[in-house]
N, CA, C and O of each residue as an XYZ file, in Angstrom:
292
protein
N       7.617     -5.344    -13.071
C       7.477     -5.093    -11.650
C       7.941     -6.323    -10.877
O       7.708     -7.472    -11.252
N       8.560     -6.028     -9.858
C       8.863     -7.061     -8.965
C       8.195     -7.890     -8.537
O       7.159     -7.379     -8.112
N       8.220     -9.468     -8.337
C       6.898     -9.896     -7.380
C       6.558     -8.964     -5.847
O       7.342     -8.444     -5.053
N       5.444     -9.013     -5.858
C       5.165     -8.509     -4.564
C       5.030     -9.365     -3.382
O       4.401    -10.409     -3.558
N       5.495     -9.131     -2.213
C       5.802    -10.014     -1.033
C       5.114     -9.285     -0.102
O       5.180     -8.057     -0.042
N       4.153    -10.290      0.967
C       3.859     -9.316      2.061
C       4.060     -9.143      3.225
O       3.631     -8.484      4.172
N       5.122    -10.178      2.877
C       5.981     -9.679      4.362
C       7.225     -8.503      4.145
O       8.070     -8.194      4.985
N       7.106     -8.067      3.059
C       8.104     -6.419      2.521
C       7.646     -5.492      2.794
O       8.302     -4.605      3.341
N       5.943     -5.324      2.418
C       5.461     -4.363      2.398
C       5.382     -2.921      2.887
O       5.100     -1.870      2.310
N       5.903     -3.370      4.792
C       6.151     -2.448      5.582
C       7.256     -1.248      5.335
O       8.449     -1.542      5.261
N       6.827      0.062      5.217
C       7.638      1.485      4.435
C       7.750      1.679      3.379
O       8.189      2.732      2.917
N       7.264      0.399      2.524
C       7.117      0.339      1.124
C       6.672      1.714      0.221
O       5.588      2.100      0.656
N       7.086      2.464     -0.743
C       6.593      3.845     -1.300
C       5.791      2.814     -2.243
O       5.874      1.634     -2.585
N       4.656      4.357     -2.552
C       4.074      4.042     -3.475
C       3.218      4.998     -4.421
O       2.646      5.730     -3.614
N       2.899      5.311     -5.462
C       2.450      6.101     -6.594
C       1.314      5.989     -6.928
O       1.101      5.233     -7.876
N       0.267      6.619     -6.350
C      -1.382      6.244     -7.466
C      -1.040      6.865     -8.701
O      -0.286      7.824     -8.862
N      -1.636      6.256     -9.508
C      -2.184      6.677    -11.042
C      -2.400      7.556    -11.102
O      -1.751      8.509    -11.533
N      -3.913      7.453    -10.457
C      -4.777      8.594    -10.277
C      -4.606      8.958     -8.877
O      -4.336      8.243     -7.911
N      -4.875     10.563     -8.982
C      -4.921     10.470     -7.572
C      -6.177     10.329     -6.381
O      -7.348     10.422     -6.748
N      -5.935     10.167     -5.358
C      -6.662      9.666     -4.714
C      -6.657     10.408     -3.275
O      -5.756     10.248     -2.452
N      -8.046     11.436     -3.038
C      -8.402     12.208     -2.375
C      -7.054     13.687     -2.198
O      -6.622     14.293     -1.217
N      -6.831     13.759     -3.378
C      -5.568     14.733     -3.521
C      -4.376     14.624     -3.716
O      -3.561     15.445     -4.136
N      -4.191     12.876     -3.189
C      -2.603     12.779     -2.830
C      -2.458     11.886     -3.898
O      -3.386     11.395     -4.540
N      -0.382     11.551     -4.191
C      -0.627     10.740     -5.210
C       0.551      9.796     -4.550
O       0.639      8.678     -5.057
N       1.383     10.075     -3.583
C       2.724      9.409     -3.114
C       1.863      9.096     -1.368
O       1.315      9.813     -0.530
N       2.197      7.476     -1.528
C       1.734      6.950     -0.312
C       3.052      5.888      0.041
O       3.772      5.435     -0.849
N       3.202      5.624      1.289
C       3.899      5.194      2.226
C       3.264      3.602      2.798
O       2.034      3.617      2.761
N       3.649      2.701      3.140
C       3.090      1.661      3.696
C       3.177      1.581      5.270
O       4.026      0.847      5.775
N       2.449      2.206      5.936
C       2.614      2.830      7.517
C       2.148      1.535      7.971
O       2.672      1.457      9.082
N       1.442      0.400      7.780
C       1.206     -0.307      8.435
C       0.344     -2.153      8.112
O      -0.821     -2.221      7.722
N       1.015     -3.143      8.317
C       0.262     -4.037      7.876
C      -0.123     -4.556      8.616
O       0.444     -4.544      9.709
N      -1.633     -5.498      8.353
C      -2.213     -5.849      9.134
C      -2.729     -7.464      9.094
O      -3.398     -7.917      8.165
N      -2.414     -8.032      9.948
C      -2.449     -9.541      9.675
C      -3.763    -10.194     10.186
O      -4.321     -9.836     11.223
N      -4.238    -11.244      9.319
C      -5.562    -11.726      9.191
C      -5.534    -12.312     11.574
O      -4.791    -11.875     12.452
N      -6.498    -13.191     11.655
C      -6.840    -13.564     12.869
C      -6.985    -15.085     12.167
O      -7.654    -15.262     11.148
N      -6.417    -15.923     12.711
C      -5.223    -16.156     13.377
C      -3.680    -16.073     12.389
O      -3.381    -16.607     11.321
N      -2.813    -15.015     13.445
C      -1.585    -14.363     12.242
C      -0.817    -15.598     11.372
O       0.093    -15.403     10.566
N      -1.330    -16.766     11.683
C      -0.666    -17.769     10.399
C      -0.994    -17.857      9.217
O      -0.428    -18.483      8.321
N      -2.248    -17.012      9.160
C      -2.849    -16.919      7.989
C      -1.961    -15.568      7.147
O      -2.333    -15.810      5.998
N      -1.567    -15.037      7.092
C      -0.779    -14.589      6.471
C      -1.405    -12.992      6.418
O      -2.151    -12.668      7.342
N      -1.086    -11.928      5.268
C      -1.389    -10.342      5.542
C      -2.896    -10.448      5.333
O      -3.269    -11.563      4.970
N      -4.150     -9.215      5.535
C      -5.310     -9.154      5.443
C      -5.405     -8.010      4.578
O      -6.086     -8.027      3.553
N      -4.463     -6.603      5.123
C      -5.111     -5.302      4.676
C      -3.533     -4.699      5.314
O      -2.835     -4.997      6.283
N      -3.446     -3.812      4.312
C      -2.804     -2.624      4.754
C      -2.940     -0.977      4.808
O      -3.611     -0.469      3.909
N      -2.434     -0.232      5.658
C      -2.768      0.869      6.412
C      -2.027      2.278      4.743
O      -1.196      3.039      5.241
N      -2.211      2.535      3.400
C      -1.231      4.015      3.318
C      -1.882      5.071      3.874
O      -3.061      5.407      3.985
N      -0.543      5.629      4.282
C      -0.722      7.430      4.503
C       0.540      8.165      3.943
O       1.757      8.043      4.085
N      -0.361      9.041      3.193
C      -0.052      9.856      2.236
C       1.041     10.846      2.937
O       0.902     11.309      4.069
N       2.215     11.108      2.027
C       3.400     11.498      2.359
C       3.170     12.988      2.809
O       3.775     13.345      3.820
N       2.108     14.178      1.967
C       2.023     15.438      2.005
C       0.771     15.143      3.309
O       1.250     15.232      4.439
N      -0.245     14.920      3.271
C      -1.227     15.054      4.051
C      -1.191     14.194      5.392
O      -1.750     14.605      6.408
N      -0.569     13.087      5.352
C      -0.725     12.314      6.418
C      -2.212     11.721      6.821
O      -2.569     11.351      7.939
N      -2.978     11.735      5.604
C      -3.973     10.723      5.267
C      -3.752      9.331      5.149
O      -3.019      8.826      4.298
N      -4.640      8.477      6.343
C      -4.619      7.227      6.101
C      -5.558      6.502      5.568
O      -6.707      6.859      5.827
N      -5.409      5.537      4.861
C      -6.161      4.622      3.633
C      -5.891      3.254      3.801
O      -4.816      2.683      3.617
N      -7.196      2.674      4.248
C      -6.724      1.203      4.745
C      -7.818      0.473      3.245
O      -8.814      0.974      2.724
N      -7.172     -0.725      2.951
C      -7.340     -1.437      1.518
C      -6.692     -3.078      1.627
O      -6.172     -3.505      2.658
N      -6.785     -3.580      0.833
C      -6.375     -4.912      0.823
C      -5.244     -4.356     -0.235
O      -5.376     -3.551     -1.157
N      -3.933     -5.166      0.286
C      -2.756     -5.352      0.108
C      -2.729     -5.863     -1.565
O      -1.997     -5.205     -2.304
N      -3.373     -6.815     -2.063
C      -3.327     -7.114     -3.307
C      -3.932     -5.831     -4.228
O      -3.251     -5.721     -5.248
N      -4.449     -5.353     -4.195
C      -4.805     -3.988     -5.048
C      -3.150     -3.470     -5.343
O      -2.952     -3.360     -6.553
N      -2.325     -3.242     -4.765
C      -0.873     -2.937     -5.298
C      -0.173     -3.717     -6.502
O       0.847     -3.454     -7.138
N      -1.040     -4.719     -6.585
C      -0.297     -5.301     -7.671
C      -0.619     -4.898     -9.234
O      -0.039     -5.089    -10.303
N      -2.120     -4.091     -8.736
C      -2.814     -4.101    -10.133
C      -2.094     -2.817    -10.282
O      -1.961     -1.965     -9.403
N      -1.479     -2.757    -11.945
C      -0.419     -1.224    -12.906
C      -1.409     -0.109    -12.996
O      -1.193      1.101    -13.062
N      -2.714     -0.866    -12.982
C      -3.379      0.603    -13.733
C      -4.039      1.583    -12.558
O      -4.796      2.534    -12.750
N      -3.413      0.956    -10.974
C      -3.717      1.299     -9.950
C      -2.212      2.369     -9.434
O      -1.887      3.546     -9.278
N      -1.832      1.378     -9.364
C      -0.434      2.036     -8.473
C       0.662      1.706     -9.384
O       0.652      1.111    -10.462
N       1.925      2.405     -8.478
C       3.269      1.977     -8.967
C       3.956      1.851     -8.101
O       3.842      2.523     -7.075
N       4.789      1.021     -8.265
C       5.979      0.928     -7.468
C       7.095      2.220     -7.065
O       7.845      2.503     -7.999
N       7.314      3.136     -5.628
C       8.325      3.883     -5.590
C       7.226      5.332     -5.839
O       6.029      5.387     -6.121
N       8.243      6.395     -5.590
C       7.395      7.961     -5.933
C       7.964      7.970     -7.493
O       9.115      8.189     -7.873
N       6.926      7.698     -8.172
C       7.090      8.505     -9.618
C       7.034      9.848     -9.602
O       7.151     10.484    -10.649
C-alpha cells in the first residue's frame, strides 16, 4: 500500500472489509483539520457511494489492511 498522506485524502475511494452499516465503497467527502489548522488533519468525513451515508472517524484508521482498502475493490 502506498504511504498514506493527509493532505491527499480529499475524494480518495475506499473499500471496507467488512461492511459497515450496509455499505462497503466509501468516498473521502471531507477532511477536517485539528484547531489551530497548523496542526495538521484531525478526522475525516466518508459517505458511502450507494447510500450517501456519512461516517466521520479519524483519518489514521485507513491505514489499518484489516480495516479498509485502498480504491473500490
Amino acid at each position: 500500500m502506498n504511504p498514506l498522506q493527509p493532505k491527499k485524502l480529499l475524494l480518495s475511494k475506499w473499500t471496507a472489509v467488512a461492511p459497515v452499516a450496509k455499505n462497503k465503497h466509501f468516498l473521502v467527502s471531507k477532511v477536517i483539520a485539528c484547531e489551530p489548522p497548523l496542526q495538521g488533519v484531525e478526522a475525516i468525513e466518508l459517505e458511502a457511494v450507494f447510500s450517501k451515508a456519512v461516517i466521520r472517524m479519524d483519518w489514521r484508521l485507513l491505514r489499518d489492511p484489516a480495516l479498509w482498502r485502498q480504491g473500490w475493490i
